[in-house]
C-alpha positions in Angstrom: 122.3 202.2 71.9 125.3 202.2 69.4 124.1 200.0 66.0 126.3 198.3 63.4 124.8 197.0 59.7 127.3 194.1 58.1 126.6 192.2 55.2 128.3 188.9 54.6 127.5 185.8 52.4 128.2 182.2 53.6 127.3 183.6 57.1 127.7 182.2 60.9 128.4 183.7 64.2 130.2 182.8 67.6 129.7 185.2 70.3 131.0 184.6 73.9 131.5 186.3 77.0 134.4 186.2 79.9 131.8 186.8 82.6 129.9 189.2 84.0 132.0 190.7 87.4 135.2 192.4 88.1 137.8 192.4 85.0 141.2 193.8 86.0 142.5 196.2 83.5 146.0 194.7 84.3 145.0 191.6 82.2 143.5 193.2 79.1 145.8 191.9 76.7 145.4 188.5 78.3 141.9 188.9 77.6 142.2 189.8 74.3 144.0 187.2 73.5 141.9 184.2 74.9 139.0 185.5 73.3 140.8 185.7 69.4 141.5 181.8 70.2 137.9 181.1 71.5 136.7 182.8 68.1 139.0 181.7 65.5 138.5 178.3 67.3 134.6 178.4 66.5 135.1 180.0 63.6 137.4 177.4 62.2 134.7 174.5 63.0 131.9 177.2 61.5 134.0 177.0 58.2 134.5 173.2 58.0 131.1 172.7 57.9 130.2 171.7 61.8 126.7 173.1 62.9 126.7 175.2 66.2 126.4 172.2 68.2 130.3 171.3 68.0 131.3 174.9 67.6 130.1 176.3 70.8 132.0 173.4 72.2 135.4 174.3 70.5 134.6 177.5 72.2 134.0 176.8 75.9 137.2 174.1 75.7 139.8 177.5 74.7 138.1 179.6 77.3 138.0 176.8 80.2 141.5 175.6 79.0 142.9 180.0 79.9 144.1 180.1 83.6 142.5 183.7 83.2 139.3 182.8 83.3 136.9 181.3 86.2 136.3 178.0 84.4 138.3 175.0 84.1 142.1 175.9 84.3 142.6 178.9 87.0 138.8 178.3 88.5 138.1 179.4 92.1 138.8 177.3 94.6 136.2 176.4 97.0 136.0 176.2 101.2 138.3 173.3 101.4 141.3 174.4 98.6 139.7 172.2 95.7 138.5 173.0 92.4 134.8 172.2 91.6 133.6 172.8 88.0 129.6 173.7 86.8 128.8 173.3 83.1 126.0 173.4 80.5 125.2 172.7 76.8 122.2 173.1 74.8 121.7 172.3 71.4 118.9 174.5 69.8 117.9 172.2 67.1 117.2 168.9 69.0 116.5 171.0 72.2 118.5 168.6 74.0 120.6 169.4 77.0 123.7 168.4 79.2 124.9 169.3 82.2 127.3 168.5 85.0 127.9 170.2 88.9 130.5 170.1 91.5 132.8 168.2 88.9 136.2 167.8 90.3 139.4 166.3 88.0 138.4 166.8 84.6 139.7 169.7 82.6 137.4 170.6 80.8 133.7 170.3 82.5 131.7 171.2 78.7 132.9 168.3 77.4 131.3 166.0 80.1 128.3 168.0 79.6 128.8 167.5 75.6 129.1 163.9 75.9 125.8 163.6 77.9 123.7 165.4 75.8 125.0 163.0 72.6 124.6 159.9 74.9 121.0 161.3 75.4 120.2 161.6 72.0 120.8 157.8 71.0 117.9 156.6 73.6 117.1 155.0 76.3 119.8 152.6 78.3 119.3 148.9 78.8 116.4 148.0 80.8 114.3 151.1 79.2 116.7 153.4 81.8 116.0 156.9 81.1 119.7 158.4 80.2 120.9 160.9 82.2 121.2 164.4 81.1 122.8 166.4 84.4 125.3 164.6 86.7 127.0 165.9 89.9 130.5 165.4 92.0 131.8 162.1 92.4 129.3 160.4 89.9 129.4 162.6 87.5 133.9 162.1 87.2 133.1 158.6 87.7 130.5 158.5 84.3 133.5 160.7 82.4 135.9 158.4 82.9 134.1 156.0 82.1 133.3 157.8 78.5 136.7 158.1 77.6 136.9 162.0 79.0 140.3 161.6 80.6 141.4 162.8 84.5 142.9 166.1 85.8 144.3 166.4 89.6 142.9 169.2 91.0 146.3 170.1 91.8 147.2 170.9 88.2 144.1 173.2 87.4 145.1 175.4 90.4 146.9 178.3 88.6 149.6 180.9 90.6 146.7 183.2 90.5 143.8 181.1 92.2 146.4 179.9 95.1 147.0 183.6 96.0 143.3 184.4 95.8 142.7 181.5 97.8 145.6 182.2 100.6 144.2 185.7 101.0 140.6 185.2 101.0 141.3 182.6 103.7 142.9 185.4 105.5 139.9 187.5 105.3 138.1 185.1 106.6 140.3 184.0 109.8 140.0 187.3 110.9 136.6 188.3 110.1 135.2 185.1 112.4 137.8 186.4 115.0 136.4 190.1 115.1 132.6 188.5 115.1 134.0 186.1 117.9 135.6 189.0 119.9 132.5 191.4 119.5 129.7 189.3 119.3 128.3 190.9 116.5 124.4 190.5 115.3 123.8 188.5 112.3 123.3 191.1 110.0 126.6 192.8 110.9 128.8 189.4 110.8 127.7 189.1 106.9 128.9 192.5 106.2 131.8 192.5 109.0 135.5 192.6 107.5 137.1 192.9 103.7 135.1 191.2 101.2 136.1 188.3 99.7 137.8 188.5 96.6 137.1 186.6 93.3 137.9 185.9 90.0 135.5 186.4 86.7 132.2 184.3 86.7 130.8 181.8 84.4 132.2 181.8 81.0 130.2 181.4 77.9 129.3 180.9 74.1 126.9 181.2 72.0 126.7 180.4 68.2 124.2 180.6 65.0 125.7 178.1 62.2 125.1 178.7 58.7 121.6 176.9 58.4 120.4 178.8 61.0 120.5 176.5 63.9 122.2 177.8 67.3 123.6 176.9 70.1 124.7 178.0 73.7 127.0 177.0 76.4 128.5 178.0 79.7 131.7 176.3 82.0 132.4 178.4 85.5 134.7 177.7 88.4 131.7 178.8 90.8 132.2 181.7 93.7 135.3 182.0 95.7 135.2 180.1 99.1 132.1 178.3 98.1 130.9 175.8 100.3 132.1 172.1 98.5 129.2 170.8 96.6 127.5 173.8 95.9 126.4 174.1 92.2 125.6 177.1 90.6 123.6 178.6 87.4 126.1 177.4 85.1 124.5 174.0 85.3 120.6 174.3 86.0 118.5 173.9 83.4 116.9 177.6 82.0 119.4 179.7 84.1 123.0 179.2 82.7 121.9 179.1 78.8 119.3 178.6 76.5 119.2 177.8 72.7 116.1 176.8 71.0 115.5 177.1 67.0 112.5 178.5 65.4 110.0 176.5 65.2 107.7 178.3 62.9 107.6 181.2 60.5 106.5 183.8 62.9 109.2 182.8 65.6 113.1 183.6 66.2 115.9 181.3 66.7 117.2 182.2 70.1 120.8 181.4 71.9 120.9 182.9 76.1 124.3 182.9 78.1 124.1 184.4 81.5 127.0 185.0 84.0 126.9 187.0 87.2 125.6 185.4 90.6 124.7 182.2 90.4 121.7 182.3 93.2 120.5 185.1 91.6 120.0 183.5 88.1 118.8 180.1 89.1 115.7 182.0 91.3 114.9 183.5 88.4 115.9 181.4 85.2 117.1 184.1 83.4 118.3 182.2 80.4 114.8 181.0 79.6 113.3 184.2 80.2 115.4 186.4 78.3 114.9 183.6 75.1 111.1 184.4 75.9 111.1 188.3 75.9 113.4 188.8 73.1 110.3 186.8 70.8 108.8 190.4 71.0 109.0 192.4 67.8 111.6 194.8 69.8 114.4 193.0 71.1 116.3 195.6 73.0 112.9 197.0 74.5 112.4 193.6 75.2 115.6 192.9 76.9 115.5 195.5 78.9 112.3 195.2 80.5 113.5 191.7 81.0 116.1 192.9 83.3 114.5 195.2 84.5 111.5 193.0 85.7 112.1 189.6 85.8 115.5 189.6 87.3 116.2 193.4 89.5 112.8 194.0 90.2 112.0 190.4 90.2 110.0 189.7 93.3 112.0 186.5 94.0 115.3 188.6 95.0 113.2 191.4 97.0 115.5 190.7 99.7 118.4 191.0 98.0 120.7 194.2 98.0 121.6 193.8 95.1 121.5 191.8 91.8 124.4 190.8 89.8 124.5 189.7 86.6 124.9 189.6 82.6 123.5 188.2 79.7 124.3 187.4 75.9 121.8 187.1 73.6 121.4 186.0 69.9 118.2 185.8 67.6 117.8 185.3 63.9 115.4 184.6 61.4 114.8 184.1 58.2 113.6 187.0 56.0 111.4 186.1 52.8 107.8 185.0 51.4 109.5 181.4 51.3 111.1 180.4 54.4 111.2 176.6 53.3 112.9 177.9 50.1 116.7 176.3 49.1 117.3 179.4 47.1 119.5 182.7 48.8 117.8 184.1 51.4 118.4 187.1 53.7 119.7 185.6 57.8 118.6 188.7 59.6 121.1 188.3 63.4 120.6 190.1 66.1 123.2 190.3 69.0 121.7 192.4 72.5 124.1 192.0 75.8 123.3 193.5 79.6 124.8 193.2 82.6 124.2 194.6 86.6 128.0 194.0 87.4 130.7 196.4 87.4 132.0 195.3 84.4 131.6 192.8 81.3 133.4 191.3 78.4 132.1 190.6 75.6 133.5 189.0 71.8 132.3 188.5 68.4 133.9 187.2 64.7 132.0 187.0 61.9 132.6 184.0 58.9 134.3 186.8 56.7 136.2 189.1 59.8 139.8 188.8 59.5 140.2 188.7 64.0 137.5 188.6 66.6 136.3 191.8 68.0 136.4 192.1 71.8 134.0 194.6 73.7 134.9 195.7 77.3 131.9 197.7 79.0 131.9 199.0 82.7 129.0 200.6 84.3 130.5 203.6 85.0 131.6 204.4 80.7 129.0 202.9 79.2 125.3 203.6 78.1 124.0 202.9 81.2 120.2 203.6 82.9 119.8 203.7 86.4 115.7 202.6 87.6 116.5 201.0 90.5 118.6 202.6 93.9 120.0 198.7 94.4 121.5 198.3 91.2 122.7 199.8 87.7 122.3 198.3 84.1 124.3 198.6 81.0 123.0 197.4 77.9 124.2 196.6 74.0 122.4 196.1 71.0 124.0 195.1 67.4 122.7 193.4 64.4 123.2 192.4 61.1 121.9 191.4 57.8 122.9 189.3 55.0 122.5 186.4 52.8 123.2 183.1 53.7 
């Protein structure tokens, strides 16, 4: 566990993540790049006086609007060649929440799911309606266009990149159900038979502490490669894409969760909310870890699984000091922890006073890594900082 101490004053902190998967070392600069803008972009809003609310959204729109990342622009196309979006918000202050799935023709999914966590928080609809906070497919483009959130053809979120992935998995395909035709192969074999399919990064996503203390997460992702149409992953379920959630007393942290990896895997075991949960503990990388280890590889609701894939991003902070309802200086004590099961994942952080975002890129095989479990290997990161606010 590598440690870094930074003091600031005026302090906030975006941190994101360009999914938890396969990053090819052929686009790092293209990586580095799109995170900078994701940063400076939440940054920017940090400085202006925006809470992390509208932050974490300025965020997730640069990293959807990259055709190098699964979410948004350049997502993965599904079965039938079209683009179908998942997306989450959570706003740790109010604890309110927006999501959309299986959203086809908007550009950018977070700010549906923006828009219906704000519509949310002025009441109930004529008639006492309950309003809606997660919408899916058709109804869901039909209530954004409604709201002013302005159409995309599918056609023009398609990126040279997805086409060729989706050409060649296609490919794969044809001739894997033509060897299983030709051989009759038992069940277990025809999963496993041929080249596996390819994909692109998973689920993007943000999370933010502003300078009062309140945070925020969010997460956009194009969803697996040759999904089945209509299928909706983590990035949108409620407790498995991301959790934010201030504290509430004294003796309790201000939490912000962003998970990327397999989106079955997460939503079985709502890995956003139980990471917010563990890391309460007095230890937050001891916590983390056994969080991993148990509730999501060990977990007893993958036990058939071969293996588990996935990441997580994690943010606490409290307040340090007799008076915590004080108006005077006091000491924001941040702490940033990361993990992942995947092969690799990409990580980014800018402080209020760094000069250019800092961009992490960890692989299982050259990084501090534990292997427990025969199935599946872990890498995990721990920072944290201190200073007043």
């Amino acid at each position: 566990m590598r440690c870094l101490k930074l003091q600031h004053i005026n302090y906030f902190f975006p941190v994101f993540n360009l999914g938890a998967g396969y990053h090819s070392e052929s686009k790092a600069k293209e990586y580095k790049h799109v995170c900078k803008r994701a940063c400076q972009k939440a940054v920017d809003r940090l400085r202006a006086g925006a809470m992390a609310l509208e932050a974490v959204t300025a965020a997730l729109t640069e990293l959807e609007d990259s055709p190098f990342t699964n979410a948004g622009t350049g997502s993965n196309l599904n079965l039938s060649g079209d683009i179908e979006c998942d997306a989450s918000i959570m706003d740790g202050k109010s604890l309110e929440y927006g999501a959309v799935g299986a959203l086809s023709g908007i550009k950018n999914p977070v700010l549906v799911a923006r828009r219906l966590l704000s519509e949310a928080q002025k009441g109930k609809l004529s008639a006492g309606r309950i309003p809606p906070c997660f919408l899916v497919g058709t109804g869901a483009q039909q209530w954004a266009l409604t709201h002013g959130i302005p159409p995309c053809p599918s056609e023009k979120m398609a990126t040279k990149f997805s086409l060729s992935a989706y050409k060649r998995n296609k490919r794969k395909m044809e001739l894997a159900e033509k060897i299983e035709t030709e051989h009759h192969f038992l069940k277990r074999q025809r999963t496993s038979s041929g080249t596996p399919i390819s994909s692109s990064l998973d689920t993007v996503g943000a999370i933010v502490v502003d300078q009062e203390g309140n945070v925020a997460a969010a997460v956009s992702s194009g969803g697996l490669a040759m999904k089945h149409p209509g299928r909706v992953g983590q990035a949108a379920h409620y407790g498995c894409g991301c959790w934010a959630e201030n504290a509430h007393d004294a003796r309790t942290y201000a939490t912000a969760v962003s998970t990327s990896g397999c989106g079955e895997h997460l939503i079985r075991t709502m890995l956003a909310r139980e990471c917010s949960t563990a890391v309460q503990a007095e230890d937050a990388h001891q916590a983390l870890l056994e969080a991993m280890q148990n509730k999501f590889i060990g977990s007893r609701f993958l036990a058939s699984e071969d293996g588990v894939l996935g990441g997580v991003i994690v943010l606490r902070c409290c307040k340090c000091g007799d008076d915590q309802s004080s108006e005077n200086l006091q000491a924001l004590l941040v702490e940033f922890l990361w993990s992942h099961t995947t092969e690799s994942m990409c990580v980014g952080y800018m402080s209020a006073h760094d000069s250019k975002a800092k961009l992490l890129y960890y692989s299982i095989s050259s990084f501090f890594c534990i292997l427990d479990n025969p199935l599946s290997k872990k890498c995990h990161q721990h920072e944290w900082f201190l200073m007043p606010c």
